[in-house]
N, C-alpha and C positions, 0 to 999 in steps of 0.2 A: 425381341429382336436383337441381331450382334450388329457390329460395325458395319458390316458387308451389307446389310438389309437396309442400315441408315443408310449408306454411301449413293446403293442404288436408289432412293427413292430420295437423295438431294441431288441425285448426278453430280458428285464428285467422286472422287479415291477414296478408299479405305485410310488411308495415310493422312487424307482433308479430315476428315471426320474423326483421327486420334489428335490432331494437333487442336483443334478445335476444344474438341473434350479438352484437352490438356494448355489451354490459355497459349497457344503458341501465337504468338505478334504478330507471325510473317504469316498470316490468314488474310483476305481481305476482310474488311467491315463486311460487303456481300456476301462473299459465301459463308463467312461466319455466320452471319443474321438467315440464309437458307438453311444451313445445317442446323443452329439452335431449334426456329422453328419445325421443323422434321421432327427434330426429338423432343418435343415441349408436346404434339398434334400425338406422339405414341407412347410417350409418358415412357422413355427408354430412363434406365439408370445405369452407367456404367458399371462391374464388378469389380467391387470392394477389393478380392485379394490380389485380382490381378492388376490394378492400379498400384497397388501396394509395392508388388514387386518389379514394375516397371520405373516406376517415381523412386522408391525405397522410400518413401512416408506414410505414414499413416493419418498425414490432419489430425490427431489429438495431440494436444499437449496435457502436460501436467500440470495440477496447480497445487503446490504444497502450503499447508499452513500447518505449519509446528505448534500448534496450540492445540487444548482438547476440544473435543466436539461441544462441551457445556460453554467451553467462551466464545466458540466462533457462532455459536447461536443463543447466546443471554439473552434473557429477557430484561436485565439490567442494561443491556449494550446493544441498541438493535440498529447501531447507526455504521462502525468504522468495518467491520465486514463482509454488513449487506454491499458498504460503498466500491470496495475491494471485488467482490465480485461480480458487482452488475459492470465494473470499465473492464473487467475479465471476458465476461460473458458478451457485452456489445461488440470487441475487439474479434473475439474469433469467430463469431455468429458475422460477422461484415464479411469474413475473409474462408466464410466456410469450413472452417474447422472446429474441432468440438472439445472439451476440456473434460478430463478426469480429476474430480478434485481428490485430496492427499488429506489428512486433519489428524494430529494426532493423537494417544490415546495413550492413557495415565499410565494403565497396566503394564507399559511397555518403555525400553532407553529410546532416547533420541537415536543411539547408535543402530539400534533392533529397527526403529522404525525410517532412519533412513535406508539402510538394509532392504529393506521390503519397495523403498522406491525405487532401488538400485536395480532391484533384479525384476522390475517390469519392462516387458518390453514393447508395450502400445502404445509410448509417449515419443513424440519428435523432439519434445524439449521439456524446460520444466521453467514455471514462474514462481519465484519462491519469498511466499506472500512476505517474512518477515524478519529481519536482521538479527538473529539471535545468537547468546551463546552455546556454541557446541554444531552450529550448523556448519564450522570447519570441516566436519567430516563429509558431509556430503557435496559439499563445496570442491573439498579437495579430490575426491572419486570423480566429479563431474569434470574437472579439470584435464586429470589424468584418461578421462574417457572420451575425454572430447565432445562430450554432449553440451550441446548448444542450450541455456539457462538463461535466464537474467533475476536480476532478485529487487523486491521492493522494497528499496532502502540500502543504506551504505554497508556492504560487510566488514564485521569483524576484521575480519583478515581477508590477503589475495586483494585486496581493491585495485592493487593495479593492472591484475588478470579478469575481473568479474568485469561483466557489464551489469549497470545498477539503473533505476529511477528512484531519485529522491526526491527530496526538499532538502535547504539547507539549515538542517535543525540550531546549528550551534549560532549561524546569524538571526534567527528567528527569534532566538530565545532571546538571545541579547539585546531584541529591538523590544520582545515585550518586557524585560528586566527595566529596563531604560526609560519606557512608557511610564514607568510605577516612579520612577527617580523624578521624570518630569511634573511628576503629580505632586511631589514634596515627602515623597516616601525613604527611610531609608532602613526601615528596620525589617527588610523583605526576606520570608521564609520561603523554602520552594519544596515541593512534596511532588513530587518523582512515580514514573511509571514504571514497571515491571523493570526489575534492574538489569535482566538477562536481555533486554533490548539495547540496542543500539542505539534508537533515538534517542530514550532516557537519557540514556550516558552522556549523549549530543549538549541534551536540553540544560541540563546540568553545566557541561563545561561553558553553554552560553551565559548561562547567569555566571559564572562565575570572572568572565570577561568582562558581562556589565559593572559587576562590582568591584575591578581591579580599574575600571576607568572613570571611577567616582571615587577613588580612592577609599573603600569599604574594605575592610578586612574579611576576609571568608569566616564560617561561624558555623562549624558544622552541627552545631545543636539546632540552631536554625533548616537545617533540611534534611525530611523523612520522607524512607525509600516505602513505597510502596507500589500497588497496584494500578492497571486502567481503568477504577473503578471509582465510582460515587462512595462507597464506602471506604474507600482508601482516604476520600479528602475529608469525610465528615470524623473520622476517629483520628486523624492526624492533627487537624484542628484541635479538635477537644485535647490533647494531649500537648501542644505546642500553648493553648489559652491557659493550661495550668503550670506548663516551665519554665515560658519563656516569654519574653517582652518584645511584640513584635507589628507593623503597622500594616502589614500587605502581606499577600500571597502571589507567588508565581508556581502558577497548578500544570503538573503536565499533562493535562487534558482538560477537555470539558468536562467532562465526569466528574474527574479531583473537583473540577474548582465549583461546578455545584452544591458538591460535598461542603466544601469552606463555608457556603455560605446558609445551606442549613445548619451548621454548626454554629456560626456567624449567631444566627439569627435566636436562637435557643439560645445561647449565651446573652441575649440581650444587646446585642450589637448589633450596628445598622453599618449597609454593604452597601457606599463604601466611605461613610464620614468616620469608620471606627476603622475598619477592615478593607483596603483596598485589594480586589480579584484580579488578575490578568490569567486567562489562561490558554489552550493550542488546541486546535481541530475546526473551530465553528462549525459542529455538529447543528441542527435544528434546535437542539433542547438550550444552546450558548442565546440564543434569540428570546426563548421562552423565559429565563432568568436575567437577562439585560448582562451579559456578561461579555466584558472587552476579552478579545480571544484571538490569537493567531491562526487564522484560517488557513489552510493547505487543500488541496485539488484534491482528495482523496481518490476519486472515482475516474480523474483523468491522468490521475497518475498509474493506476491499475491497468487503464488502456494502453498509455504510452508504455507500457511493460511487456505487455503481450505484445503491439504490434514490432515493439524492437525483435522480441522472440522470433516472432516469426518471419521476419526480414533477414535474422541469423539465419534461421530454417531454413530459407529459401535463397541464403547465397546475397541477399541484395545489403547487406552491411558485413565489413569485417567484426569481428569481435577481438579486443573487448570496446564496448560505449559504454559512456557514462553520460546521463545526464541528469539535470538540477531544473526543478519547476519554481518557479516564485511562488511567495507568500504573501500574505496581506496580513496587517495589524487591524482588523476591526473593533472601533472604539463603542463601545456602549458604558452604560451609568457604572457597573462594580469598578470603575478602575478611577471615578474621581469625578473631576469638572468639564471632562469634555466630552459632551453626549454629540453622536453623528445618528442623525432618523435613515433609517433605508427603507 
């Protein structure tokens, strides 16, 4: 069946029955709820390209994640991208539109492979999973193109052009640096995520503020850059246990700080009368090891990303937004004396 067919078997216009389709306001609740009905009873579905070309959208966005396809599916890490995707996936499944995701792929430059996003053209926008370096390039094309984006996490650069959702990593950090001071710690190491991140670099300059307000010297033997990984914090450990003299860890993730603490524990050390943990995410697994850890929204900040996108899309915010989610410092046993049950 076409419009014409719908029209006449709700007795309205052809004109009733495209606004309708097309969420027009000025519909009453009645004839909206007759027309639905109509088309619900003959299973009509409007055509895909000529919506397209009336709207000029297509309801997909893009979803970039500048990482290879082995990190964004580890079996080491099955926690910070399932989380990313599924406030992805509820946000534009609520709003009827459908997501192309992006991942990308070792063989190839950042440059080659934002290149290949550049010149697709099924996407209405793009959410771009991760603050990285070198994502200026594609940043900067989307700018000059005027494609409507937003990115999860604060950019490198252009921040005052981009719309973003974050957290605010550098105060986060600084609240869990400071947990570890309140505990009687001062000889605190910090082992860092993927350096080409944004947050890292965030997490970093907050410890470094914790320790400019305890009057602590920075110590850069005390902090190693590494991965988002459990094996980033258990071989940094091991290597910090044999050069340095040190009372705590501040991990940039739950992973890292796992890491510490089998490393911790195989050294002969009890986590946390020898080795105090603080670390960021409150993944699942921060619970399963009693690990005090800066929790972050992960999964509603993924939504709160989309749904800006597609509010850009659809005209109902200006660009650029920025906005900031709160964190929480949740206290468990690695970080000292003060255990909280949930």
């Amino acid at each position: 069946m076409n419009l014409n067919d719908i029209a006449k078997k709700a007795g309205v216009s052809r004109s009733t029955v495209s606004r309708v389709i097309n969420g027009d306001e000025y519909v009453s609740d009645k004839t909206r709820q007759r027309v639905m009905q109509v088309i619900d009873e003959v299973g009509f579905s409007p055509n895909a390209a000529a919506r397209i070309l009336r709207t000029q959208r297509t309801e997909v966005i893009g979803v970039v994640i500048p990482r290879p396809l082995s990190d964004v599916f580890s079996a080491t890490d099955p926690y910070y991208y399932n989380a990313v995707i599924q406030g992805i996936s509820e946000a534009t499944h609520s709003r009827n539109y459908a997501m192309l995701v992006w991942v990308g792929n070792v063989e190839e430059s950042a440059e080659q492979f934002y290149q290949r996003i550049l010149k697709n053209r099924l996407m209405d926008g793009l959410v771009i999973v991760a603050s990285v370096m070198g994502e200026e390039l594609l940043v900067k094309d989307l700018l000059k193109n005027d494609t409507p984006f937003v990115l999860l996490g604060r950019p490198m650069n252009y921040a005052d052009q981009v719309s973003y959702v974050t957290v605010d990593n550098v105060s986060a950090a600084e609240e869990a640096v400071k947990h570890l001071f309140s505990q009687g710690r001062r000889r605190i190491a910090h082992i860092t995520g993927d350096w080409d991140n944004v947050d890292s670099r965030d997490r970093l300059e907050g410890y470094k503020r914790a320790l400019r307000a305890f009057n602590i010297p920075y110590d850069e033997n005390l902090v190693v850059h590494g991965r988002y990984e459990r094996q980033t914090g258990y071989s940094a450990t091991k290597r910090l246990l044999t050069e340095q003299d040190f009372d705590s860890v501040f991990a940039g993730s739950d992973l890292i700080g796992v890491g510490v603490i089998q490393a911790a524990h195989e050294h002969g050390l009890n986590v946390p009368h020898d080795i105090a943990v603080v670390a960021f995410d409150d993944f699942p697994i921060a619970s399963q090891y009693n690990l005090t850890t800066i929790r972050q929204p992960i999964t509603r900040k993924a939504g709160d990303a989309t749904d800006l996108l597609l509010d850009l899309i659809e005209g109902k915010v200006e660009s650029p937004k920025q906005k900031l989610l709160a964190t929480q410092l949740v206290i468990r046993e690695s970080c000292g004396y003060i255990v909280r049950k949930e």
